[in-house]
N, C-alpha and C positions, 0 to 999 in steps of 0.2 A: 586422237591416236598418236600425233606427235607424242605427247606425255606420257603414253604407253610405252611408248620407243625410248623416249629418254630413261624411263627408268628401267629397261629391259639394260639398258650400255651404265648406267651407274650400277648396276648387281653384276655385273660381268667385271667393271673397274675393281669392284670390293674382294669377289674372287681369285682376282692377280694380286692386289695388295694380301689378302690372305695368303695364299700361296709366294710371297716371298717373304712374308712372316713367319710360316714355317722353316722356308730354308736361313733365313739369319738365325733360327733357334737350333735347328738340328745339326747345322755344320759345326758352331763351335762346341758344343758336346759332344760331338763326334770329335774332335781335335781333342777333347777332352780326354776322352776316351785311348786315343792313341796317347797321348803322354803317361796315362795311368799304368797304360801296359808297357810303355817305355821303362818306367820306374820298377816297375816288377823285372824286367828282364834284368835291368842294371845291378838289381839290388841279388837276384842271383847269379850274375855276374862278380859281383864281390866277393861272396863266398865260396867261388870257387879260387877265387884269387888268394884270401885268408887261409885255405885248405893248401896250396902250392906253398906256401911260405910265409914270414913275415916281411923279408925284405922288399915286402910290393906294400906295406901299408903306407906309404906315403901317395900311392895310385889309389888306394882306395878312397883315402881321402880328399884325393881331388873329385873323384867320382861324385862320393856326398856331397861334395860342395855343387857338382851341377845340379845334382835329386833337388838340390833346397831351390836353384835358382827356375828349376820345371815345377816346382810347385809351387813356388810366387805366381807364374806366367798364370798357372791354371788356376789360381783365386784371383787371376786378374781379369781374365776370359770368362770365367764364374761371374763375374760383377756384369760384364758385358752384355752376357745370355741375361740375365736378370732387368737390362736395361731393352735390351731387344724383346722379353716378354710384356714390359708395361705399355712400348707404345706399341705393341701389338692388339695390347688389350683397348686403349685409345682409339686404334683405328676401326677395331668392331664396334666399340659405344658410336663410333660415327651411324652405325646404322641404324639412330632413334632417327635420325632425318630423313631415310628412307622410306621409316615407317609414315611418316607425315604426308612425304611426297604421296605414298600412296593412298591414302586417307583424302587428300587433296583431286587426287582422280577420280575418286567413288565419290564425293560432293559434284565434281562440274558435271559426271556424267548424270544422275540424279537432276541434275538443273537440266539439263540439254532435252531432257525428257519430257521433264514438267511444262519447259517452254513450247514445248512439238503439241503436247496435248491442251493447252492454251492457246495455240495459236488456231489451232482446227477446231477449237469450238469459237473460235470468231467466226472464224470462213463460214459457217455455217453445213446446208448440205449439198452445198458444191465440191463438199473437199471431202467423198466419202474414202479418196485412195491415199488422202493424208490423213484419217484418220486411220487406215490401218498400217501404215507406216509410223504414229505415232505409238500405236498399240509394241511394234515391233521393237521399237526404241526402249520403250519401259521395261517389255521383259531383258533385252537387252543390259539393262541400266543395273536390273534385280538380281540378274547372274553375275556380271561383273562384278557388285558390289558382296553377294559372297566367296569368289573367288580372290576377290580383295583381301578380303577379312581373314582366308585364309592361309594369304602370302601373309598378311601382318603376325597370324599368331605365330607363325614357321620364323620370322626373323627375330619375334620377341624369344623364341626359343632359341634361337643362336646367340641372343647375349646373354639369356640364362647361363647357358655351356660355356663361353667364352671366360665369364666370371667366375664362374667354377672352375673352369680350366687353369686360371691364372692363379689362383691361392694352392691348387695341389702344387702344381708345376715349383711354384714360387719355394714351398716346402721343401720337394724335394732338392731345389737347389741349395737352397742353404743346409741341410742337413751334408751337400755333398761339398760345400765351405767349408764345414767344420770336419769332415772328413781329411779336406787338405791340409785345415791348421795343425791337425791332430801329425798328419802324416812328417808336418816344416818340424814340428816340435819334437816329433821320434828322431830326425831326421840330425838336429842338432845335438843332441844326447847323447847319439854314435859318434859322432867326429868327437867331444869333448872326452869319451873313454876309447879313444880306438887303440891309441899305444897305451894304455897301462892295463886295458882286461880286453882280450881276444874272445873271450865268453861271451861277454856281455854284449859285446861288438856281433857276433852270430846271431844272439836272440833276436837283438835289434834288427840285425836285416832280416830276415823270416818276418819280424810284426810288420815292415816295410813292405815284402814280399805279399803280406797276406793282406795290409790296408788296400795296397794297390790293386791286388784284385777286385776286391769289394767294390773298390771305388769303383772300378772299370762294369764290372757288372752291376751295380747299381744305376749309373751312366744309360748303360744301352739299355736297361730297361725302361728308366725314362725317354729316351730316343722310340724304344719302341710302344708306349704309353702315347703319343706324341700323334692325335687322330682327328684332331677339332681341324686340320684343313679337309680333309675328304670330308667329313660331318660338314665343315661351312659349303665348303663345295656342292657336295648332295644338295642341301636343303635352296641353295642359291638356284642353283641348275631346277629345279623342280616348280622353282619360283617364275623365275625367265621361260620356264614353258609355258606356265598357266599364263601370262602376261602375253607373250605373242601369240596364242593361242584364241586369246580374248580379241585381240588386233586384228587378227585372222576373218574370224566370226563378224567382228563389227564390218570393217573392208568387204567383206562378202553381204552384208544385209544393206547395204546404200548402193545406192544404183551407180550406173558409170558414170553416167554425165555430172553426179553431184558426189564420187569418191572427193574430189579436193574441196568439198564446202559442206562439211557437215549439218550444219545449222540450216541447209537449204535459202538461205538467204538470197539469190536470182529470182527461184518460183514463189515465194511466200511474197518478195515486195513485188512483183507485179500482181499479185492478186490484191493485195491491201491498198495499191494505189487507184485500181476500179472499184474498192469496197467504199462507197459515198452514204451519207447521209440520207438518201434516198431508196439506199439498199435495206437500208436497217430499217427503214417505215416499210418497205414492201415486205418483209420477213416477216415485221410486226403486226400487221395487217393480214396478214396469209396466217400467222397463228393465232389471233380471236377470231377468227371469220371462219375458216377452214376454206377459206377460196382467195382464187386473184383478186384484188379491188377492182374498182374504175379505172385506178390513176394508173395503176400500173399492169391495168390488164395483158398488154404486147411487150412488156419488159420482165427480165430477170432481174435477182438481186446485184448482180452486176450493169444494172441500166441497158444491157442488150435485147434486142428483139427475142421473145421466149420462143423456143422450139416442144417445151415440154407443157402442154394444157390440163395435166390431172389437177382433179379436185381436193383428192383427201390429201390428209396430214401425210400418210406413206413418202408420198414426191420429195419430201423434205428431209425424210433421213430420221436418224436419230434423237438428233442435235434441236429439232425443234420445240423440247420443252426449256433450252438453255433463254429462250426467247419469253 
């Protein structure tokens, strides 16, 4: 149950590293996003400037000179988000070791089983309330272990999305890189015709005007594309239920006295330490004969005075063909 718990608090760690994996992506495209509409305002800013007069174009070309140094900034923040999406994607491949972890739990529990229903065909039919205890453990072990299988395929499904996530995303950022270059390179074109053609200096702000919009709405719809943390989240949280859930059930099927020793290990070695070589002849003995012997007529397989004198095999349980 520990190792349920552990890995109930490592799916919860992966949740907050995902969820600030989003916010290092969506805040600087959203800064992004403000500079793109910055650019548009500016750039119609200009033109009303060049409409007033010409004796302001030396203001306007301080102006382009800022556009070019806001869209340096924003292919430099571009690189950033692009650095912010890889080890985003890094820290989701972290969760093949998740997957193991839990694969690791559906084996010990599977073991823990096998040993309960081995150890009660030793005891023989003494241990008729360990063997349904053993019984309980098994189904236990069989549910666990598809509900295991079923967190495994929900987390291999999160790095499917995650890798998918990472080459659209990845896409649309560079298509909005070249959006920028495009924008530094209109951007310079103006300033080197601004004093000798006032036309051409118009058009030029209007394709400025209208890249930046693009840009800016292209932006927020990737912001608004932007869904693999609630998707990780969903599929985590659904994971963390079925896992305490299992914790829940197991903690509820062991009695009080043995919640902190699963393995029953107090009640199993005091019974194996009265289990004598004398016990196993009197078992042996009582199963070709169908009766007590001589030797051991007033003793049990635990060498104590017998209180139980039936004859047939019944007395014995189950377990007495394991003899």
């Amino acid at each position: 149950m520990d190792a349920l718990k552990i890995q109930v608090a490592q799916l919860k760690l992966v949740m907050e590293q995902t969820q600030k994996a989003f916010d290092g992506i969506s805040r600087p495209l959203l800064r992004i996003s403000e500079l793109a509409e910055a650019q548009a305002e500016d750039a119609n800013l200009l033109l009303e400037e060049e409409q007033q007069g010409k004796s302001k174009l030396q203001i306007v070309g301080t102006v382009l000179d800022s556009l070019l140094v806001i869209l340096t900034v924003s292919n430099n923040m571009t690189q950033d988000v692009m650095t912010s999406v890889n080890l985003t994607a890094e820290k989701l491949e972290g969760l093949t070791s998740q997957v193991a972890n839990i694969e690791t739990i559906s084996d010990s529990i599977n073991l823990l089983a096998l040993n309960a229903i081995i150890k009660v065909s030793r005891i023989g039919a003494a241990a008729r309330g360990l063997n349904v205890l053993a019984e309980e453990i098994s189904k236990l072990s069989t549910n666990a272990k598809g509900k295991i299988a079923d967190g495994t395929a929900v987390i291999n499904s999160i790095l499917a999305m995650a890798s998918e996530f990472k080459g659209t995303l990845s896409s649309h950022l560079a298509q909005q890189m070249a959006s920028s270059a495009q924008l530094a390179s209109q951007t310079r074109q103006a300033i080197s015709v601004l004093i000798a053609n006032d036309e051409q200096l118009i058009r030029s702000m209007n394709d400025i005007s209208k890249g930046t919009k693009k840009l800016k709405s292209e932006i927020e719809k990737v912001v608004a594309g932007i869904t693999f943390d609630k998707i990780t989240k969903e599929c985590l949280s659904n994971t963390i239920i079925a896992i305490e859930g299992l914790v829940d059930h197991i903690a509820a099927s062991i009695p009080e006295h043995d919640e902190s020793n699963i393995e029953y290990a107090p009640d199993l070695s005091e019974m194996l330490k009265s289990y004598t070589m004398q016990s196993e002849r009197i078992m042996h003995e009582m199963a070709l004969a169908g009766e007590t012997s001589d030797a051991s007529a007033d003793l049990d397989m635990w060498g104590n005075a017998s209180t139980d004198k039936k004859d047939d095999d019944d007395s014995m349980g189950d377990n007495v063909e394991l003899f």
